[in-house]
C-alpha positions in Angstrom: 56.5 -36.6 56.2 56.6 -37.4 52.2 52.6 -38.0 52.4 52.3 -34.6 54.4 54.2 -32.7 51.8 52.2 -34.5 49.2 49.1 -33.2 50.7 50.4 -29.6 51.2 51.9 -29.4 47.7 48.0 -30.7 46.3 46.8 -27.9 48.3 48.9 -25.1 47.1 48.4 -26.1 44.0 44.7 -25.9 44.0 45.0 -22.1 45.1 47.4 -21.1 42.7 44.6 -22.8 40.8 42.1 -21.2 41.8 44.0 -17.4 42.2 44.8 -17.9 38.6 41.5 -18.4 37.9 40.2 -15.7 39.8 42.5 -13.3 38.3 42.1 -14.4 34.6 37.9 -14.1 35.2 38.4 -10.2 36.1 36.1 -10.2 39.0 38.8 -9.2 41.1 38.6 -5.7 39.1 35.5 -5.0 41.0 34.9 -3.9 44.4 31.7 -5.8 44.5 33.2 -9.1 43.7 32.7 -11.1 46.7 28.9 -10.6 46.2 26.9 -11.9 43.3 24.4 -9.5 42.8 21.6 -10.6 40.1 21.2 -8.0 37.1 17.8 -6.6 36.4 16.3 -7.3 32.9 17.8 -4.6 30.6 21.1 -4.2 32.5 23.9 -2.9 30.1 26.2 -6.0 29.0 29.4 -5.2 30.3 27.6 -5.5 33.8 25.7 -9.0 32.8 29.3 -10.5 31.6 30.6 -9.7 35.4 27.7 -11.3 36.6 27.8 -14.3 34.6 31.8 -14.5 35.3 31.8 -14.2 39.0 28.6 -16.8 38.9 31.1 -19.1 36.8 34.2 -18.4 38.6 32.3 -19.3 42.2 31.3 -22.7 40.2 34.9 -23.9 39.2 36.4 -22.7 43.0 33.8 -22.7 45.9 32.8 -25.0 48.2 29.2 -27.0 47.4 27.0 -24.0 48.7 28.8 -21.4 47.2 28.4 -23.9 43.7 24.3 -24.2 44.4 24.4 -20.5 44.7 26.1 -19.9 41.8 23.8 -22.3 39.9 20.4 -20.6 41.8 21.8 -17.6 40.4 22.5 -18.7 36.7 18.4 -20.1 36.9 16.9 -17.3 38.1 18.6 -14.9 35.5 17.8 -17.0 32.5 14.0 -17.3 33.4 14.2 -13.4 34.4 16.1 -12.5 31.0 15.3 -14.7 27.8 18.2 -12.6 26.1 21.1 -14.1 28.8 21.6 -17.7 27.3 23.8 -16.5 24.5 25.7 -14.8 27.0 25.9 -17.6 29.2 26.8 -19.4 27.0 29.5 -17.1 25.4 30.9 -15.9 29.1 30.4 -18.7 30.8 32.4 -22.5 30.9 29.8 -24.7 29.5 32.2 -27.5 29.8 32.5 -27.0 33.4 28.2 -26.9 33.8 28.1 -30.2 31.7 30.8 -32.0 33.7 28.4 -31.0 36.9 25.9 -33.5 35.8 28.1 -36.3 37.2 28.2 -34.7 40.8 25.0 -35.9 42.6 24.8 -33.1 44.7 24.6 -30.7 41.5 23.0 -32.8 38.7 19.6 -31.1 38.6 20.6 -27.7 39.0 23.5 -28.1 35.8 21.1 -29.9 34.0 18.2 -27.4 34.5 20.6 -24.9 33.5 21.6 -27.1 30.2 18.0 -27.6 29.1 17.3 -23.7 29.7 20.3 -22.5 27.5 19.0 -25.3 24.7 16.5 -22.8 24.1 18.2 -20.4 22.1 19.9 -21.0 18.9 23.3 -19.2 20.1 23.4 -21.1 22.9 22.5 -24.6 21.9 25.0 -24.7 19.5 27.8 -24.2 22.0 26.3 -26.9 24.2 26.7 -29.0 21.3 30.0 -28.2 20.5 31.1 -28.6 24.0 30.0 -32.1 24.0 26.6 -31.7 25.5 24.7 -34.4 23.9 26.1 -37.6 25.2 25.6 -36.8 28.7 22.4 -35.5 28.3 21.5 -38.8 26.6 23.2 -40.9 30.0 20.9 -38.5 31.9 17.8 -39.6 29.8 18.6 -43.6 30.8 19.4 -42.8 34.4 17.9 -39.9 35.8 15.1 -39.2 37.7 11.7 -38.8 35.8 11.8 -35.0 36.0 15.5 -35.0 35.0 14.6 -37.0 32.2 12.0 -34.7 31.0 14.7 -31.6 31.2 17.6 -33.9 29.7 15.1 -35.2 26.4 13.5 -31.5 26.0 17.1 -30.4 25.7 18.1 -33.2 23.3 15.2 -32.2 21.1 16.1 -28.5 20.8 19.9 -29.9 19.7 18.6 -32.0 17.3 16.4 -29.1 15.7 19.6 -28.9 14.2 20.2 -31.1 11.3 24.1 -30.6 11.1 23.4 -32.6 14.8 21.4 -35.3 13.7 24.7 -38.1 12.9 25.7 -37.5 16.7 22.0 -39.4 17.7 23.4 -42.3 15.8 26.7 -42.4 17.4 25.9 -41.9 21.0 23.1 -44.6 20.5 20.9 -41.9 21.3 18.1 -44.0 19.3 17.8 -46.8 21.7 17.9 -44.0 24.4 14.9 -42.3 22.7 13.2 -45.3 21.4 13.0 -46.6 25.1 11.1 -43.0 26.3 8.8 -43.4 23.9 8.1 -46.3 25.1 7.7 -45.9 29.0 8.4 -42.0 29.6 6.4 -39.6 31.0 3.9 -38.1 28.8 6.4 -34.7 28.5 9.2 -37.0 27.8 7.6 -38.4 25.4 6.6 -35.9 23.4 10.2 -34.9 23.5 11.7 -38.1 22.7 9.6 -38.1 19.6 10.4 -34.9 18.4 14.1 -35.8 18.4 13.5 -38.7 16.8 11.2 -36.6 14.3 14.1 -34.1 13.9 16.7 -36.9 13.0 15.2 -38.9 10.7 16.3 -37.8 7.3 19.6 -38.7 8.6 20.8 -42.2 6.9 22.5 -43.3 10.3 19.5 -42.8 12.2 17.2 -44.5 9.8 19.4 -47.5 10.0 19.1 -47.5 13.7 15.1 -47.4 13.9 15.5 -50.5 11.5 17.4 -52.6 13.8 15.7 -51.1 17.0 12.3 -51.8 15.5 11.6 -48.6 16.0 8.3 -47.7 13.9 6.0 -49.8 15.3 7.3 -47.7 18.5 6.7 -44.9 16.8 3.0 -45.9 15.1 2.1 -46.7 18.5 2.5 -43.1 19.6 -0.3 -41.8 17.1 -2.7 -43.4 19.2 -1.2 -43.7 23.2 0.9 -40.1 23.4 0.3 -36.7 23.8 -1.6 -34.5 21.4 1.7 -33.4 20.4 3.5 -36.4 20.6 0.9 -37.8 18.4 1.6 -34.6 16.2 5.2 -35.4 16.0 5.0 -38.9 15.6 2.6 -38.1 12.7 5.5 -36.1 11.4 7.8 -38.2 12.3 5.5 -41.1 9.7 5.2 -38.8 7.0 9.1 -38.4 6.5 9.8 -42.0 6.6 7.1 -43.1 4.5 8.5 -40.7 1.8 12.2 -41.7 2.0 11.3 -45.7 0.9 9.1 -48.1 0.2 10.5 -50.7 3.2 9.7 -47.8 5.7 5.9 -47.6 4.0 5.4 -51.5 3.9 6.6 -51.9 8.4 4.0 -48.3 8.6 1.0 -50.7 7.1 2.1 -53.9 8.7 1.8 -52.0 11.8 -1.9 -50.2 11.1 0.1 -47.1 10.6 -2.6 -46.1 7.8 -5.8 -47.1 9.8 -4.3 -45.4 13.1 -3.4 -42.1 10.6 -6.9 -42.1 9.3 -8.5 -42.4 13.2 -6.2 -39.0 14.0 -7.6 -37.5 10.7 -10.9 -37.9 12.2 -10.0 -37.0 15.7 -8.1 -34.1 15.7 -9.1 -30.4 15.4 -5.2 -29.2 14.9 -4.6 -27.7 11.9 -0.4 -28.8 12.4 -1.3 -31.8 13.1 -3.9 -32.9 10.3 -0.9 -31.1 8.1 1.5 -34.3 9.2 -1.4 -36.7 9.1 -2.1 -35.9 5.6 1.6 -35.6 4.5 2.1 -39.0 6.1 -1.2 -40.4 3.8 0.1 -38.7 1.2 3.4 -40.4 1.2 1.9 -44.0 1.8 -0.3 -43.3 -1.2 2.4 -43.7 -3.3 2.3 -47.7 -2.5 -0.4 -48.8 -5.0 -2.4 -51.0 -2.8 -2.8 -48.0 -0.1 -3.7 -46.2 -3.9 -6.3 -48.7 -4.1 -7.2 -48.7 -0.3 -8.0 -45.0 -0.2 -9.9 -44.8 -3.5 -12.4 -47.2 -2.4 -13.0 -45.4 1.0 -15.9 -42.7 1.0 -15.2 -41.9 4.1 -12.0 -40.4 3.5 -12.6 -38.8 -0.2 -15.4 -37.1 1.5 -13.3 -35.7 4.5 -10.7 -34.4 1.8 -13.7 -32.4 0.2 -14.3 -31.4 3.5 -11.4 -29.8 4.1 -10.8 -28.5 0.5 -13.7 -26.4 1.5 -13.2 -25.2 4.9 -9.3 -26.1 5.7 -6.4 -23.7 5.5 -4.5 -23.2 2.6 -1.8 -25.8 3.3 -4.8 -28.7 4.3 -6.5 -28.0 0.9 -3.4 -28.4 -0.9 -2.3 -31.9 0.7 -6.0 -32.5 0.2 -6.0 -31.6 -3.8 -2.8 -33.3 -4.1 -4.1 -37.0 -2.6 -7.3 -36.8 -4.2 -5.4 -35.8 -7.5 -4.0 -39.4 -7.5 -7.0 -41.3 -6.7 -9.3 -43.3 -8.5 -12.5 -42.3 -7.5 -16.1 -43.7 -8.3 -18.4 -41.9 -10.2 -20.5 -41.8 -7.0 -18.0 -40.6 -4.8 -17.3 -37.8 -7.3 -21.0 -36.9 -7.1 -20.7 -36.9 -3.4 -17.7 -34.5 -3.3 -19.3 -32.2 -6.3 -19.1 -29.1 -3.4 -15.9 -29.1 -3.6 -15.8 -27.5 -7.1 -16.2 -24.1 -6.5 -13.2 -24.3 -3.7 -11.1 -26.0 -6.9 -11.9 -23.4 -8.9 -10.4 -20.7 -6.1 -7.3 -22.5 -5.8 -6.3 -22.8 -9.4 -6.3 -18.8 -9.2 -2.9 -19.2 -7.1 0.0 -19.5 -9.3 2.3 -21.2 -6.4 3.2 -23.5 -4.4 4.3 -24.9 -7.9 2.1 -28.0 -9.4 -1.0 -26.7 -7.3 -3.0 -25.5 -10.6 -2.5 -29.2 -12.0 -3.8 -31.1 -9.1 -6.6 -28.7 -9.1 -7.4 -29.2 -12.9 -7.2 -32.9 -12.1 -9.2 -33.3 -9.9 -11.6 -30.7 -10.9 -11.4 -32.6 -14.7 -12.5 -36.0 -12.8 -15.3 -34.4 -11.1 -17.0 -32.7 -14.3 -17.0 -36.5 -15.8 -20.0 -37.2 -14.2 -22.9 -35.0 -16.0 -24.7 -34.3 -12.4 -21.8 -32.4 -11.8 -21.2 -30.7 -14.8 -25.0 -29.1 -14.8 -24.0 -28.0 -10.9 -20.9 -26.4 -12.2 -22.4 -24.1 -14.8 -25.6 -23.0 -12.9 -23.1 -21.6 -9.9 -22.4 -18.3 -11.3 -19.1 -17.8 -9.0 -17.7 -21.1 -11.0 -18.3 -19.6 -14.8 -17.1 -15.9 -13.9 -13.9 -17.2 -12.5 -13.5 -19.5 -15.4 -14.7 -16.5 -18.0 -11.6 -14.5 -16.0 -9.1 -17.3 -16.7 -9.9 -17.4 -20.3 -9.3 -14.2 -20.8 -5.4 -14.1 -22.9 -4.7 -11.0 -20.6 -4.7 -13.4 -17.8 -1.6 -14.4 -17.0 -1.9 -16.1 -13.6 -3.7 -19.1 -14.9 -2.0 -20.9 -17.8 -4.3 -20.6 -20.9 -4.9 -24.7 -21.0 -6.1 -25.1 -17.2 -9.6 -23.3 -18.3 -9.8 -24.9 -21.9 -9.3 -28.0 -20.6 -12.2 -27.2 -18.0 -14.3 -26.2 -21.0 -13.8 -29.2 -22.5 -14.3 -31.4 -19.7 -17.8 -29.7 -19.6 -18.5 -30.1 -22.7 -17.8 -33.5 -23.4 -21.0 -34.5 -22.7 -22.7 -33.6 -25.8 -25.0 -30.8 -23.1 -26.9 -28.6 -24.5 -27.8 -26.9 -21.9 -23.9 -26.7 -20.7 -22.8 -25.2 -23.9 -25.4 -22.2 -23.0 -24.5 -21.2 -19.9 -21.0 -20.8 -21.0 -22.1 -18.8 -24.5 -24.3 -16.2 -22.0 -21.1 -16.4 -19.4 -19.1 -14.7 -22.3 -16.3 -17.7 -22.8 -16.8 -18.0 -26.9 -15.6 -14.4 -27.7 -12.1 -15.7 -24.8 -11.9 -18.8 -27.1 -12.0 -17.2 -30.6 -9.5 -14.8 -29.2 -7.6 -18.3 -28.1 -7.8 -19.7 -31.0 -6.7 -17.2 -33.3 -3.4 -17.2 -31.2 -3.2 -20.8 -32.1 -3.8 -22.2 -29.3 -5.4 -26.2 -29.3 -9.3 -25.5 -28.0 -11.3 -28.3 -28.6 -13.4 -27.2 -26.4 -13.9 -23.5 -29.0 -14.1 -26.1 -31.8 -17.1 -27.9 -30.2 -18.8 -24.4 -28.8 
């Protein structure tokens, strides 16, 4: 008798249970309650909330049909209405969904549902907040391979998050990822990366991928991933290399520069030759890569390349390697097309230290006297560097174009001194110098 009313007392409890749930959710309200009928894109929002209630409501209290259902239902109206995640996820007991993943029967459907809400901003952040990431990260070591894939593309949205990044570290989330990078799928890969990519300013993390040996993992992955796992993990280089020199010294123990400078070559994508680049750029700052780099023509004559014919951001990554280079006379002879580009950029006033690198390079390149007699016969070059001299001119500071002047005349040319008489620069310089400002290059016109 005592075990009978035990189990009778367990069942009227789990009515009241559920009554009290169904009568705090408000579906009751609604004469249409006992039938989840799916909104149409657009519907008002007091009619989406019922929906997503009732859909919730039949999660927490049904049996496991009436649970798949609700879950079918909760899919369908998040690929139908992009909008409904933050309502979801507002409405909705995302505790409840994430507890689901532990229930064979419902584990793909929750976490499906999971990774779809991890798309919005509103609705990732809850899933954070109600401790999504540490079961998505047991999904990631234990799941199936297309579970994985949904579980790590979720992980990555959290992570694009930095407030997120310390919980990686303390869920041993880097292991987790580190392992899918290393025998995922080629999606979870890519995902894997990316969190790993969006994580790695974070102190914590960075000690992790120390002790994990995690950048040779993640050097690998410019050559075997994805195009944009090798995008990310190019990323992923570039912001490690510039946080110390132990992470630049394991990138070049590893090949990370040759296997950076193969992707350079390879690749067509203007987001991924941006990380490439960045991730050169920061190992440059070791002076025997320094040394490395300025001996290789092959490279010096790919940044002219894209100084050329890049995008704006390319060409100034480009200016700004080059600008710490020691190049040979005939590699400077070799990239003398670039001038004109040079000459373009310095017109643009930000982002801030651009004009510099320009004049830098530009300075380098008008050392050798083949280039200096180019410069001043390409009419483009002296009316643009006539413009800057003018005082008026206030984009370019005045020293940028008397430094140029200088640089082309320091070699005594006759012929150089000329062309920039005819172009109109002495009147500029006179007008310079009477304002006191240093011209050597007036002096010597």
């Amino acid at each position: 008798m005592q075990s009978d009313l035990d189990m009778a007392t367990g069942w009227l409890s789990k009515q009241i249970h559920d009554l009290d749930l169904l009568l705090r959710s408000g579906v009751l309200r609604y004469d249409n309650a006992l039938v989840l009928s799916q909104p149409v894109p657009g519907s008002n929002k007091e009619d989406l909330c019922f929906f997503i209630r009732d859909c919730f409501t039949r999660l927490q209290i049904g049996g496991v049909e009436f649970k798949k259902k609700a879950l079918e239902s909760l899919i369908e109206l998040l690929l139908n209405d992009e909008k409904a995640a933050s309502v979801v996820a507002k409405e909705g007991s995302i505790g409840y969904l994430i507890n689901l993943f532990d229930v064979n029967v419902h584990r793909e459907q929750s976490v499906t549902v999971i990774s779809m809400l991890c798309n919005n901003d509103v609705s990732r952040k809850i899933v954070f907040e109600q401790g999504g990431l540490g079961p998505l990260l047991r999904i990631v070591e234990s799941g199936s391979v297309q579970l994985k894939e949904k579980a790590v593309m979720a992980i990555e949205a959290i992570t694009a998050d930095p407030d997120n990044a310390w919980a990686v570290s303390a869920y041993g989330g880097v292991s987790v990822l580190l392992e899918v990078c290393k025998s995922g799928s080629l999606a979870a890969q890519s995902h894997a990366i990316g969190a790993i990519r969006n994580v790695a300013n974070s102190e914590d993390v960075r000690v992790s991928l120390g002790e994990e040996c995690g950048v040779p993992v993640i050097v690998e992955m410019l050559v075997s991933g994805s195009a944009s796992a090798k995008e990310k993990a190019a990323n992923c280089i570039a912001i490690l290399a510039s946080l110390s020199e132990y992470f630049r010294a394991v990138i070049m123990e590893q090949k990370g520069l040759q296997k950076l400078l193969m992707l350079l070559h390879q690749s067509s994508n203007p987001d991924t030759l941006e990380h490439v680049l960045d991730a050169i750029h920061a190992l440059s700052l070791t002076d025997s890569v320094n040394r490395l780099l300025s001996s290789s023509t092959n490279f010096i004559s790919q940044l002219s390349g894209i100084i050329k014919q890049g995008n704006f951001t390319l060409q100034q990554i480009s200016v700004s390697i080059l600008a710490n280079l020691s190049i040979s006379d005939s590699n400077k002879r070799l990239i003398s097309g670039c001038m004109g580009s040079l000459m373009k950029l310095i017109e643009f006033t930000k982002p801030l230290g651009l004009q510099e690198a320009c004049l830098k390079v530009l300075v380098a390149l008008l050392s050798v006297k083949p280039n200096r007699k180019e410069f001043v016969k390409d009419e483009k070059n002296m009316m643009r560097l006539v413009q800057m001299l003018d005082p008026v001119n206030e984009s370019v500071p005045n020293k940028i174009p008397v430094a140029i002047v200088h640089a082309l005349m320091s070699g005594g040319s006759n012929g150089c001194r000329k062309r920039l008489v005819d172009a109109g620069a002495q009147g500029y310089l006179q007008k310079l110098n009477e304002m006191n400002i240093f011209s050597r290059g007036w002096r010597e016109l």
